[in-house]
C-alpha positions in Angstrom: 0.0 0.0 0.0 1.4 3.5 -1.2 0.8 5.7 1.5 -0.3 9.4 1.2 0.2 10.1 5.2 0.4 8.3 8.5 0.2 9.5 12.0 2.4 8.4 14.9 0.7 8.5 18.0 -1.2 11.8 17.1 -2.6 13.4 20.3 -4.8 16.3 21.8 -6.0 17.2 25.2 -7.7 19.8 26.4 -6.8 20.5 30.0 -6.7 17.8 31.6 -8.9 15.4 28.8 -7.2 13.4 26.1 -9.4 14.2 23.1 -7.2 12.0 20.6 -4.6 9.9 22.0 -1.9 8.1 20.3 -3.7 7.8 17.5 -1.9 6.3 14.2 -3.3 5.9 11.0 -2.1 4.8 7.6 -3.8 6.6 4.6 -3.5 5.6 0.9 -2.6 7.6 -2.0 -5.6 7.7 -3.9 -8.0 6.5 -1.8 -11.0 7.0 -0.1 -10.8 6.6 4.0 -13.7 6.6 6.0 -13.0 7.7 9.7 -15.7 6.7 12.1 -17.4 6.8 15.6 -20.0 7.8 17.9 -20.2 11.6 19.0 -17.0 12.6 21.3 -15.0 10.0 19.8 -12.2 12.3 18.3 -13.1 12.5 14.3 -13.5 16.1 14.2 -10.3 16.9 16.4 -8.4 14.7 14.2 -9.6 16.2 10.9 -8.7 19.4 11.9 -5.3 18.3 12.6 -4.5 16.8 9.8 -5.7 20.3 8.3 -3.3 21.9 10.3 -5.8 24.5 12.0 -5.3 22.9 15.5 -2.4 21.8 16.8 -1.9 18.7 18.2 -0.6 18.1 22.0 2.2 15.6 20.8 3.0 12.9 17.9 3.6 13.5 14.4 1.6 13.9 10.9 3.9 12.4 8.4 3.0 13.1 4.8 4.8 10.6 2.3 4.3 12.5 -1.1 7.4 12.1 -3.2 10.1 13.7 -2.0 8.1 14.0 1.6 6.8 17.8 0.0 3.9 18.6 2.3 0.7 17.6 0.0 -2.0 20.6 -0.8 -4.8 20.3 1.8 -8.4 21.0 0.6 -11.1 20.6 3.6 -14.6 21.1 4.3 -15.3 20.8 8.1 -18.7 21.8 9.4 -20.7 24.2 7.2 -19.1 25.4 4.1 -17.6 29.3 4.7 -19.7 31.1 1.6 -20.8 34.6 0.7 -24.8 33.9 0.3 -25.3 37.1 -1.7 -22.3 36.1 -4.1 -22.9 33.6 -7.0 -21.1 30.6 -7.4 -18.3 32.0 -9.7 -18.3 35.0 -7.4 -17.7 33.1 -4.1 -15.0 31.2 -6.1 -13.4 34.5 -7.3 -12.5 35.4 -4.0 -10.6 32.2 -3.9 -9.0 32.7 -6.6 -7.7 36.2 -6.3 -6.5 35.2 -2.7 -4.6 32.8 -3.7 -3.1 34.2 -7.2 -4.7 31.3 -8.9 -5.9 31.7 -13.0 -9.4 32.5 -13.3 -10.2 29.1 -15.3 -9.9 26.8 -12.2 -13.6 28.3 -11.4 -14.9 26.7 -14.2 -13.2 23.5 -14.1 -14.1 23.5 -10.5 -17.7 24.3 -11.0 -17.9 21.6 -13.6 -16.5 19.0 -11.4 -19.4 18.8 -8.8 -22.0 19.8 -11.5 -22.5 24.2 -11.0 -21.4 25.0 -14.0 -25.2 26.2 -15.3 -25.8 28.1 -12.1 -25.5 31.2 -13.8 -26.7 34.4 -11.7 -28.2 32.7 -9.1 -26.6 33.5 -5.7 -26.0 31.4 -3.0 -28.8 32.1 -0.8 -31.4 30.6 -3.2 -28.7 27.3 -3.2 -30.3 24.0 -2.2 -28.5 22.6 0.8 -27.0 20.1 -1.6 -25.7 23.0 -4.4 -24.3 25.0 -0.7 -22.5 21.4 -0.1 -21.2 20.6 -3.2 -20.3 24.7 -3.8 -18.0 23.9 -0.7 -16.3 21.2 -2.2 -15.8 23.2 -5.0 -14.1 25.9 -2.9 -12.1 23.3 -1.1 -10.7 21.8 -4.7 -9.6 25.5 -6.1 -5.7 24.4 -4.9 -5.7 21.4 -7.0 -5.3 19.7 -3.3 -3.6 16.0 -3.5 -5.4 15.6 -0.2 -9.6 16.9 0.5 -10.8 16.3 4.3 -14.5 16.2 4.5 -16.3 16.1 7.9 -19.9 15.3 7.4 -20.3 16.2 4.0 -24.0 14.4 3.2 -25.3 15.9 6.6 -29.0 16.9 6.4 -29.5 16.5 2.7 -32.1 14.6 1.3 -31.4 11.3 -0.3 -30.8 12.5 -3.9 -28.9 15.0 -2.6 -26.3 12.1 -0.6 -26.6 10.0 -4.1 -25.0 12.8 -5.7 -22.3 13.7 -3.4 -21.7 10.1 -2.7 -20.7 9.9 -6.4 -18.8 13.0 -7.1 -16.9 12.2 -3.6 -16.5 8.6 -5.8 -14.8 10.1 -8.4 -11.9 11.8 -6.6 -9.4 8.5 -6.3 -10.0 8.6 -10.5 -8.2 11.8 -10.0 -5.7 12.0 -8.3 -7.0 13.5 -4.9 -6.9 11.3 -1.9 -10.1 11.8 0.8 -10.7 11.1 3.9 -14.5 11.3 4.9 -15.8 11.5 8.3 -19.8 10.7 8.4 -22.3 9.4 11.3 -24.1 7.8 7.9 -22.4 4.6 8.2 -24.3 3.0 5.0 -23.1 5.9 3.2 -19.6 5.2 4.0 -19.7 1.3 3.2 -21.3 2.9 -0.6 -17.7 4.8 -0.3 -15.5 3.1 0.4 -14.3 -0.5 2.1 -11.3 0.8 4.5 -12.1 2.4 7.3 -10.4 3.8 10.8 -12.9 3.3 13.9 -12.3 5.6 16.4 -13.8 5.8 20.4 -13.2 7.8 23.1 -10.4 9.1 20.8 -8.4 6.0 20.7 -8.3 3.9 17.5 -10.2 0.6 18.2 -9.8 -0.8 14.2 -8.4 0.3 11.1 -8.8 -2.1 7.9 -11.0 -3.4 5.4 -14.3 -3.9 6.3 -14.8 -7.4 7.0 -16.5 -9.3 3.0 -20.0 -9.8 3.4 -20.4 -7.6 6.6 -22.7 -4.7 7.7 -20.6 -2.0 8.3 -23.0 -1.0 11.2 -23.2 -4.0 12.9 -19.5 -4.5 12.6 -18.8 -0.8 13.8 -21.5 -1.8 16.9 -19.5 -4.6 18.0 -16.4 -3.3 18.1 -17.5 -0.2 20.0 -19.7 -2.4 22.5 -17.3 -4.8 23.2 -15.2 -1.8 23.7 -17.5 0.0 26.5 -17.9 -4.0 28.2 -14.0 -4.4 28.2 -14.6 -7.7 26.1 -14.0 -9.6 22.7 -16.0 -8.8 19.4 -18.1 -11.6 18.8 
């Protein structure tokens, strides 16, 4: 397995309370890992690690691009950061121009998750979906080796996660590695089959999932037998 990044014991506490401890996992280039467990269990600590917007208590982040070049780092975590009075190629604009980017990424961008016809509509009139998938959008203007979604399919409707399921999909294809946090357990067995479970910030399994398994049965084993201090069965 060609590995994209790792962590070594990656830890965070807040005061007194580990939050992630010692947590190491082994990411693929060109993959798709789902990163799961119950509320409090660490995921959104350690996305925002991995981002680089909090820094973690102790351990390492170890990114094994060629030549060990820090990868670009695209993220959505929590609710996308857009102007709502902007359009779609105006909230990307502002991307661009921070970053001294050329003005045709917008388009390429937009046509990746499907906005390319969205014309003068602004933001506010956005389904929940568009607002999602606009996000995504903003988080691919770098040409990122690496996108970091938290929750991405969280409140849309079902043909709203059918179509961010697929356009999250079609990443690997090119190029971009992702690692997808989500409650929606089905929706990450539809992703992808290698996941890292995570509880009470420690990691309790990171692997395939198991052929011919549920990945929600499998993920409530291993955190039950956890909380009973017991085998999975």
């Amino acid at each position: 397995m060609c590995l994209l990044l790792k962590t070594e014991d990656l830890t965070k506490k807040f005061s007194n309370q580990y939050v992630v401890n010692s947590l190491s996992i082994n990411v693929a280039k060109n993959s798709i890992y789902g990163l799961v467990g119950p509320n409090g269990a660490g995921k959104s600590t350690t996305l925002k690690m991995l981002t680089g917007s909090l820094k973690p208590t102790s351990g390492h982040i170890l990114f094994t691009k060629e030549a060990n070049n820090r990868p670009e780092i695209g993220s959505l975590i929590e609710e996308a950061a857009l102007y709502k009075n902007l359009t779609a190629k105006e909230n990307l604009l502002v991307l661009v121009k921070l970053f001294g980017l050329k003005k045709n990424r917008i388009n390429e961008v937009l046509h990746l998750v499907d906005l390319e016809n969205t014309g003068e509509k602004t933001v506010a009139k956005f389904s929940l979906g568009m607002k999602q998938r606009l996000g995504i959008a903003a988080a691919l203007i770098r040409q990122p080796d690496l996108l970091i979604l938290d929750e991405p399919t969280n409140g849309l409707d079902p043909i709203g996660i059918k179509e961010l399921r697929e356009l999250i999909k079609s990443f690997p294809k090119l190029g971009i590695t992702v690692i997808v946090s989500s409650h929606n357990l089905n929706e990450i067995q539809h992703m992808t089959n290698y996941v890292g479970i995570m509880n009470t910030g420690i990691l309790k399994y990171e692997g395939v999932i198991p052929e011919d398994t549920n990945l929600e049965d499998f993920f409530l084993d291993i955190i039950n037998s956890d909380r009973n201090g017991g085998e999975i069965k």
